[in-house]
VOGU-3710 file (C-alpha; in Angstrom, 3 decimals, decimal comma):
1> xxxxxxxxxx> -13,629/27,553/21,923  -14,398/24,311/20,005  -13,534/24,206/16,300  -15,797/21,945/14,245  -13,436/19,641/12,512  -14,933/17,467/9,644  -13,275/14,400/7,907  -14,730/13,010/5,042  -13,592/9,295/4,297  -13,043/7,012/7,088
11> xxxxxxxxxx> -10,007/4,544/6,123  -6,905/4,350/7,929  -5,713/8,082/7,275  -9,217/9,625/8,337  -9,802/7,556/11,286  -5,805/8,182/12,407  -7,230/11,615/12,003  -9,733/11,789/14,110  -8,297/9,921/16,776  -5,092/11,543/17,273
21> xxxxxxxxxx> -7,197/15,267/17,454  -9,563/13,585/20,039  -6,600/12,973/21,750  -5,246/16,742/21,662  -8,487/18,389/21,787  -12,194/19,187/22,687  -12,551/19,757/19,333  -16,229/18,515/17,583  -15,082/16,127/15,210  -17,142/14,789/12,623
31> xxxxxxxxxx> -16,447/11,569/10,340  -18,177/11,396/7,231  -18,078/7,931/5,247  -20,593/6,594/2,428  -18,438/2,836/2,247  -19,065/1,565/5,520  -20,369/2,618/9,297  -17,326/1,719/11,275  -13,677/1,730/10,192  -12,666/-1,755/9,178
41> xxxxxxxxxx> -8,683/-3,021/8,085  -9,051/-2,651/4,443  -6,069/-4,811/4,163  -8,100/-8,017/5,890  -11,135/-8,211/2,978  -9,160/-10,934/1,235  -9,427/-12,911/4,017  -13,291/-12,228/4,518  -13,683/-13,769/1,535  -11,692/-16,439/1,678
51> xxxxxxxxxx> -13,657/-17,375/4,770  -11,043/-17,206/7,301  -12,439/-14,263/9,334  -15,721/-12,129/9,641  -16,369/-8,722/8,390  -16,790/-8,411/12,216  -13,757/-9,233/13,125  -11,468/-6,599/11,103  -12,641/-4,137/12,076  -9,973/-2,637/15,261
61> xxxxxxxxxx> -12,724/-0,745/17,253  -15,952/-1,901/18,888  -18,788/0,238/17,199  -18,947/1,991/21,237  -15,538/3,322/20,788  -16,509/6,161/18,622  -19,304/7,316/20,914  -17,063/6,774/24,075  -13,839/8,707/22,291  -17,029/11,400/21,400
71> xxxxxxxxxx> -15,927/11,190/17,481  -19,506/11,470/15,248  -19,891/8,847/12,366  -21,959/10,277/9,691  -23,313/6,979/7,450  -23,785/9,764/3,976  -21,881/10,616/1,079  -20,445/14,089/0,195  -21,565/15,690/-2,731  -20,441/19,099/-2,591
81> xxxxxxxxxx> -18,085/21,327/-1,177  -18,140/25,091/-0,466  -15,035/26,462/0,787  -16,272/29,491/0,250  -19,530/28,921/3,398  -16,981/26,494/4,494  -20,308/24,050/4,325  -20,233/20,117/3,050  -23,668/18,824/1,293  -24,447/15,571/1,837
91> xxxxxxxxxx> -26,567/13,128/-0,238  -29,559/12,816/2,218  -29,880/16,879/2,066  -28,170/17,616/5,203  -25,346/20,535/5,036  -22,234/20,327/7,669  -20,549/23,586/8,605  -16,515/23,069/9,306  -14,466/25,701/10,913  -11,652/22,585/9,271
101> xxxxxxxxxx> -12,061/19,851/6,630  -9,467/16,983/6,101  -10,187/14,998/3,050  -8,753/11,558/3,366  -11,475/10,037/-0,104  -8,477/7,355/-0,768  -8,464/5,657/-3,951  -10,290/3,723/-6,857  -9,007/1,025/-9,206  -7,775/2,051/-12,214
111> xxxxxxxxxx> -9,881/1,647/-15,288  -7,812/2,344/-18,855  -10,367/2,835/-20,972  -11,049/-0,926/-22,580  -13,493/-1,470/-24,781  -16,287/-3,926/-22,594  -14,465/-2,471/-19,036  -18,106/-2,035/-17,975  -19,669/-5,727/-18,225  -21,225/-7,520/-15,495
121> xxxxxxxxxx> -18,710/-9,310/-14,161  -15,388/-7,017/-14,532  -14,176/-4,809/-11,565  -12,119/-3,704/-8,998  -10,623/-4,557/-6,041  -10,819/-1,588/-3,443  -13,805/-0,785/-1,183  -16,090/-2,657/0,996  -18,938/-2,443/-2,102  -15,772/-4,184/-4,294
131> xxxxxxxxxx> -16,305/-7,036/-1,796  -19,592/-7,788/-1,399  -19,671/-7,639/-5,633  -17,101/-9,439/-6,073  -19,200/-12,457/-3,750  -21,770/-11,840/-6,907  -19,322/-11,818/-9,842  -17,703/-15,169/-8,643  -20,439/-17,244/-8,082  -20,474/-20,556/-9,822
141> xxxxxxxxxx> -17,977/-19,709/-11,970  -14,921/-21,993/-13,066  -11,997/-19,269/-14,904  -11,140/-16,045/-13,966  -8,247/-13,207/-15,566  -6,651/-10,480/-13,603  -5,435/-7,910/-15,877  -2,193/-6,461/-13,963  -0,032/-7,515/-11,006  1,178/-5,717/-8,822
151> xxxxxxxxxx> -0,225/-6,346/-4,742  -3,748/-6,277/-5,283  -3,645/-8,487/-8,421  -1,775/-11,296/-6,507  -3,970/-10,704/-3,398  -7,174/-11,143/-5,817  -5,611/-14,444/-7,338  -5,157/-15,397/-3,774  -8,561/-14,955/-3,120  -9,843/-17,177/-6,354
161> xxxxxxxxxx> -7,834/-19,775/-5,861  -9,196/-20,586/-2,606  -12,362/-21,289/-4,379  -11,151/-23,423/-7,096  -11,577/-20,701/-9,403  -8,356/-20,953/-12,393  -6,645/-17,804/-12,605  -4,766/-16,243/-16,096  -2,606/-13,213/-14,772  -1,800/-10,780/-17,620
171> xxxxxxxxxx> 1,079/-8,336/-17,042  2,035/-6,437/-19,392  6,114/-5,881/-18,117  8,678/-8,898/-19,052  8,811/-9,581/-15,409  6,384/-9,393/-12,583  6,362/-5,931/-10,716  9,337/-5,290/-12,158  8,908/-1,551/-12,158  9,147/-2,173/-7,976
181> xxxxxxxxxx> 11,543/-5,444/-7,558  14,747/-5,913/-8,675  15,582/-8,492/-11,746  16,132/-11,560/-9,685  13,709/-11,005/-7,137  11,045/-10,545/-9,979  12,023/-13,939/-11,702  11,355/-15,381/-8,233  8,149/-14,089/-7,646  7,079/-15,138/-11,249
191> xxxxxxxxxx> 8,191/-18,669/-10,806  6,189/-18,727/-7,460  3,047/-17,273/-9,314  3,352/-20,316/-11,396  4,093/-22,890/-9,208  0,148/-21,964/-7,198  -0,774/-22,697/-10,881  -1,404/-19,491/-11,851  -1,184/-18,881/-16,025  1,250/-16,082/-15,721
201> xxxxxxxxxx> 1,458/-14,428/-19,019  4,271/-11,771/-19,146  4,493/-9,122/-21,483  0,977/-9,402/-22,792  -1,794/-6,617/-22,735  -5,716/-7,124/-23,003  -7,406/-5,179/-25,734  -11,156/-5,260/-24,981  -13,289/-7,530/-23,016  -16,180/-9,580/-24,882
211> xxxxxxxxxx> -19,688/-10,145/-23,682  -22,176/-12,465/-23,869  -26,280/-11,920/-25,038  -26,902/-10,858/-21,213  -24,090/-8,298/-21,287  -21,981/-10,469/-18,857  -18,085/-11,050/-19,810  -17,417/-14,252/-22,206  -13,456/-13,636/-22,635  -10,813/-11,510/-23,120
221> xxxxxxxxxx> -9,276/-10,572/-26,570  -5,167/-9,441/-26,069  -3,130/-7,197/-27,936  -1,862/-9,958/-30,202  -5,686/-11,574/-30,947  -5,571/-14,542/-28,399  -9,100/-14,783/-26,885  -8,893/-16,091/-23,626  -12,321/-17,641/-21,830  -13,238/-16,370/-18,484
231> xxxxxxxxxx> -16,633/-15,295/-16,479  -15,033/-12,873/-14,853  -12,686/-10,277/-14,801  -10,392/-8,199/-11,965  -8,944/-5,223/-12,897  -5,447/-4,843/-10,828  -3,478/-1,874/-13,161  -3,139/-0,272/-10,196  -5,310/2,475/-8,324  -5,881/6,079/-8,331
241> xxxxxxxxxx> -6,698/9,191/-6,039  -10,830/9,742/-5,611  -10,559/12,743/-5,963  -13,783/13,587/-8,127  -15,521/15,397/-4,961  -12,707/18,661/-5,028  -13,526/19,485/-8,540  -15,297/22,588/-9,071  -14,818/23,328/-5,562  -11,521/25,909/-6,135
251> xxxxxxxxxx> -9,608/23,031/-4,439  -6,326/22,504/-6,651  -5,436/19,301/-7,750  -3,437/17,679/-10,311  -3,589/13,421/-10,248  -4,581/14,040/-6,633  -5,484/16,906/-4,456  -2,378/18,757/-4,349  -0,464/20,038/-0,548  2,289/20,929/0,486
261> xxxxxxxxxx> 4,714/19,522/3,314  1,752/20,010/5,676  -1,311/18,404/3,942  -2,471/22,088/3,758  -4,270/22,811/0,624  -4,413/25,986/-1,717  -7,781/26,948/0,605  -7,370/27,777/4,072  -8,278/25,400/6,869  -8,607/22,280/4,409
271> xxxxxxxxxx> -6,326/19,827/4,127  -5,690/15,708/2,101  -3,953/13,185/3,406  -3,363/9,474/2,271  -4,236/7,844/-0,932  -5,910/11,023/-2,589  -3,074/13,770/-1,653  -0,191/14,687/-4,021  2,328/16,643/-2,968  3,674/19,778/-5,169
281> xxxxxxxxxx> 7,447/18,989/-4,034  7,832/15,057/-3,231  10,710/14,151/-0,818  13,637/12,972/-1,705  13,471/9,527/-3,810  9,891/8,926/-2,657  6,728/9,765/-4,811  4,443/12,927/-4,885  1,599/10,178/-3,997  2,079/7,726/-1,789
291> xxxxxxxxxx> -0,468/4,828/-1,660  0,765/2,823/1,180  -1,241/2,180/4,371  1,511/3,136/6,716  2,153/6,461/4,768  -1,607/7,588/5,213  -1,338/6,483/9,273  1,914/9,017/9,178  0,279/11,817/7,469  -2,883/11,353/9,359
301> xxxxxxxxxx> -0,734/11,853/12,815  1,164/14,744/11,341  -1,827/16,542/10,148  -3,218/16,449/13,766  -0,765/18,073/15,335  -1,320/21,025/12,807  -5,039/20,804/13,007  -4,851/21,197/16,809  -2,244/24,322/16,794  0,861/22,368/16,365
311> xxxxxxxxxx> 1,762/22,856/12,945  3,746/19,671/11,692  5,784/18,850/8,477  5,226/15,559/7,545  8,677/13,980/7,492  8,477/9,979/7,055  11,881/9,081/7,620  13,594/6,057/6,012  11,240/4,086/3,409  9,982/1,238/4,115
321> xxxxxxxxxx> 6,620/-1,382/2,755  5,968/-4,800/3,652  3,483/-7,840/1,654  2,545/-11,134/0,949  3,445/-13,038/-2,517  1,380/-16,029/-1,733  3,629/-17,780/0,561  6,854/-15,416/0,155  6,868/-12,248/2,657  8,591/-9,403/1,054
331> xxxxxxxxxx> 9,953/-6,745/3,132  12,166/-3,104/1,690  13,875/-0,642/3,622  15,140/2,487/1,952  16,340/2,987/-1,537  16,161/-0,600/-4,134  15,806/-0,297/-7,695  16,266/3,678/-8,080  19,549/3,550/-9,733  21,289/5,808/-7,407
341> xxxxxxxxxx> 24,603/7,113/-8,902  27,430/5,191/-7,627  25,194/2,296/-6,081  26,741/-1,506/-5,893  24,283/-4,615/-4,669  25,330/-7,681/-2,981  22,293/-10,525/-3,734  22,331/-13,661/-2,310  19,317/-16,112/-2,841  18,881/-19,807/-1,483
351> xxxxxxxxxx> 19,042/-23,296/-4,001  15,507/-23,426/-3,948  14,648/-20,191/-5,290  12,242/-19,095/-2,459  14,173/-17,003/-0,125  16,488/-13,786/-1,243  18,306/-11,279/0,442  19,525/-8,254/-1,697  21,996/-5,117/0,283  21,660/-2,045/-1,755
361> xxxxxxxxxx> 25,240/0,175/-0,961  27,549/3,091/-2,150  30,709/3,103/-0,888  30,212/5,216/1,741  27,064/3,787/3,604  24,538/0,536/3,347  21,366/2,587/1,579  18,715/-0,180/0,975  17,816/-3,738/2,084  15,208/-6,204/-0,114
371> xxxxxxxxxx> 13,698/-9,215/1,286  12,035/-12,308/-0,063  11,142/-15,061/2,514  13,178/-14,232/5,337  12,509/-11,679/7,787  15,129/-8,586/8,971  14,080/-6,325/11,881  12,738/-2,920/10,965  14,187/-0,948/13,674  17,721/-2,397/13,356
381> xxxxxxxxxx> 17,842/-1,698/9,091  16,274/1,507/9,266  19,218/2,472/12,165  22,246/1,491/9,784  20,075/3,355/6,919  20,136/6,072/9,243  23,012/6,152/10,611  25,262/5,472/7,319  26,576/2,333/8,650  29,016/0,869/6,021
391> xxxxxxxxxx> 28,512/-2,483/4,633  31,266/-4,467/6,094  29,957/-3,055/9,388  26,309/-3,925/8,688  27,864/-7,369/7,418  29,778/-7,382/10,675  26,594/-7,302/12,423  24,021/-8,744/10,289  22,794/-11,411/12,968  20,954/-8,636/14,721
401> xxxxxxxxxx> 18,746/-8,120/12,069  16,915/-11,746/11,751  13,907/-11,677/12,583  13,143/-15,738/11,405  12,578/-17,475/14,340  15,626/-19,616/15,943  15,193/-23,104/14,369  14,594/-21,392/10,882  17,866/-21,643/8,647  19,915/-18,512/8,839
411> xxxxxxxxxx> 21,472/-17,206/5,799  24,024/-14,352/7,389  27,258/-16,291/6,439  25,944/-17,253/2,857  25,683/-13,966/2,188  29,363/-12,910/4,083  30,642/-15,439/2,215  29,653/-14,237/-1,167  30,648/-10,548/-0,436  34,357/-11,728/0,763
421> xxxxxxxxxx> 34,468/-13,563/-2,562  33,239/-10,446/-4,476  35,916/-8,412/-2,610  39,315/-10,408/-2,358  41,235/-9,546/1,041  37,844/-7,970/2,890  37,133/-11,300/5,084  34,323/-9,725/6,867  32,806/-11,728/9,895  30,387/-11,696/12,549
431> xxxxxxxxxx> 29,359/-12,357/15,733  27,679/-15,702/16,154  25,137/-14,444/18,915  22,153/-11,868/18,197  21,934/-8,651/20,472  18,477/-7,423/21,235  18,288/-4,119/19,726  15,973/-2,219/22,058  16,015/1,980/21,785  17,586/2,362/18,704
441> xxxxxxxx> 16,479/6,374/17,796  17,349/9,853/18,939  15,027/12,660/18,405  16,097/13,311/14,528  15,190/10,221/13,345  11,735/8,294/12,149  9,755/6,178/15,175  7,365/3,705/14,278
//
């Protein structure tokens, strides 16, 4: 017998969702989304507006898939939900019955409370509505401040900058994402900010925003009294879970909606995933939430499985995240920057400052790679990770990881070269030819 299976949000986790029950089941399944119609790459709106693609043309699926896969796309917002009648109410006055409800709501920017955080002209960066206001807010205007860093914040100066807009970046650390990167790789990220003419202004906080006679923003007013002039003003300190629907609903939560290993929640037969879940017992060196695309994908395809009878722990594997500082592509595997007892790093970076590659190792096993500028293969550093290669061995080797393309300069023996200094009488080598790493897994490990 068909279950009814309802999924309110449709971003990455919601639409992974649906599509992997489709492909287990008969199930009726039932997306509910108040942001857009269609799924669309949430990733891909800075490049809408920076005119180098359509709205039409991020988005993965032609609008027939959904009625050809047999998945419903409800165009409503949720605003209530009785676990009790197991019933959703929707804005329009319809009420959905579920026999299962996966809430995948996502995020919202972060707002800390500054005086003036409402004025015409300050926002977020998040949803499809973020977009098409942000096309309003930046109209005809010549200076812009982003108060934070972090992805989004660069992303959003990205995004001005293409229009001529000048940008002020306030961060409030002494070095740019420096609660993520590493010292060194920070430093180069700030010096990067500032050579795209950015006004990067470390350790410096904004105290209220000021308005003008028609209630639009004028400036903004920092911790130590320096009013800086702007028309408009994106807030980047980060996001949080959306997670205002589960209240008063008997749904626990805490920062988000709270599960455990299998997105179940304290009610039976409703489950979160992505952005808006928090886990009571996080894994191992990773965080109760975890607000990375790829993470909500994961959950999304674990949570089917249990949803259609196969109940699934979500297990992630090996960390790993991947962006874009302007015109540096970062790239982690596994553990950087925790401070893990016992840990030793071997950073190399190149004379100009633009390209870095940083090993993160214990003595017994290579635990962590951090890349700025030059590319390593996924599968091959998530294997050693895996497989506790030691790092002589994954020095040894280390050619089978670039990913640049062949006339790009390699930096392998730079960084052999610095270890064998580091460590008198090691002289490591390598080979000078890449292998083609092709099946790299067995069964206990993470695919991708």
């Amino acid at each position: 017998m068909s279950e009814n299976i309802l999924i309110i949000g449709n971003g990455i986790t919601g639409v992974t969702a649906a599509r992997h029950i489709r492909k287990m089941s008969g199930n009726n399944i039932f997306v509910i989304s108040s942001e857009s119609e269609y799924f669309f790459s949430r990733t891909a709106l800075m490049y809408v507006y920076m005119g180098h693609e359509k709205f039409e043309d991020i988005k993965p699926y032609e609008n027939s898939f959904w009625k050809k896969n047999n998945i419903e796309l409800i165009f409503d917002h949720v605003t209530q939900i009785n676990t009790e009648r197991k019933q959703v109410s929707l804005k329009r006055g319809n009420v959905i019955n579920y026999d299962k409800l996966i809430i995948a709501t996502g995020s919202l920017p972060n707002k800390c409370g500054w005086k003036g955080q409402d004025l015409q002209g300050v926002q977020g960066l998040y949803s499809l509505q973020d977009l098409k206001l942000l096309e309003s807010n930046t109209r005809k205007i010549k200076k812009a401040v982003i108060v934070g860093g972090g992805l989004i914040g660069i992303e959003l100066s990205e995004m001005l900058l293409s229009r001529n807009i000048e940008v002020t970046m306030l961060v409030r650390e002494s070095g740019y994402w420096s609660n993520i990167l590493p010292e060194e790789e920070s430093q180069m990220i700030s010096r990067h900010i500032r050579q795209h003419h950015i006004d990067l202004r470390l350790s410096t906080e904004a105290a209220e925003f000021i308005g003008d006679e028609n209630g639009r923003v004028k400036s903004v007013v920092t911790k130590t009294g320096e009013h800086i002039e702007c028309q408009f003003i994106g807030l980047t300190a980060g996001v949080s879970p959306n997670i205002d629907l589960v209240k008063n609903s008997g749904i626990n939560y805490n920062c988000g909606i709270l599960v455990n290993e299998y997105l179940e929640t304290n009610i039976k037969d409703v489950y979160a995933a992505g952005d808006c879940a928090e886990f009571q017992n996080a894994l191992p060196f990773r965080k109760n939430i975890e607000q990375v695309w790829y993470t909500g994908r994961m959950q999304a395809e674990a949570l089917a499985r249990t949803v259609c009878g196969n109940k699934t722990e979500y297990s992630p594997g090996v960390w790993f995240n991947s962006a874009k500082f302007l015109d540096i592509e970062y790239q982690v595997y596994g553990l950087v920057n925790m401070n893990i007892p016992g840990e030793k790093n071997l950073y190399f970076e190149n004379e100009e400052g633009n390209k870095s590659i940083r090993i993160v190792y214990t003595d017994e096993s290579v635990i962590g790679f951090n890349l700025m500028g030059i590319r390593y293969r996924q599968e091959v550093c998530v294997k050693w990770i895996w497989e506790k290669y030691s790092i002589e061995k994954v020095l040894e080797n280390l050619s089978e990881a670039n990913f640049d393309p062949e006339f790009f300069r390699q930096y392998e023996n730079d960084l052999i070269k610095k270890y064998n200094s580091l460590n008198p009488g090691k002289n490591v080598s390598h080979g000078k030819k890449r292998k083609l790493v092709h099946s790299l897994f067995n069964n206990s490990a993470q695919s991708y």
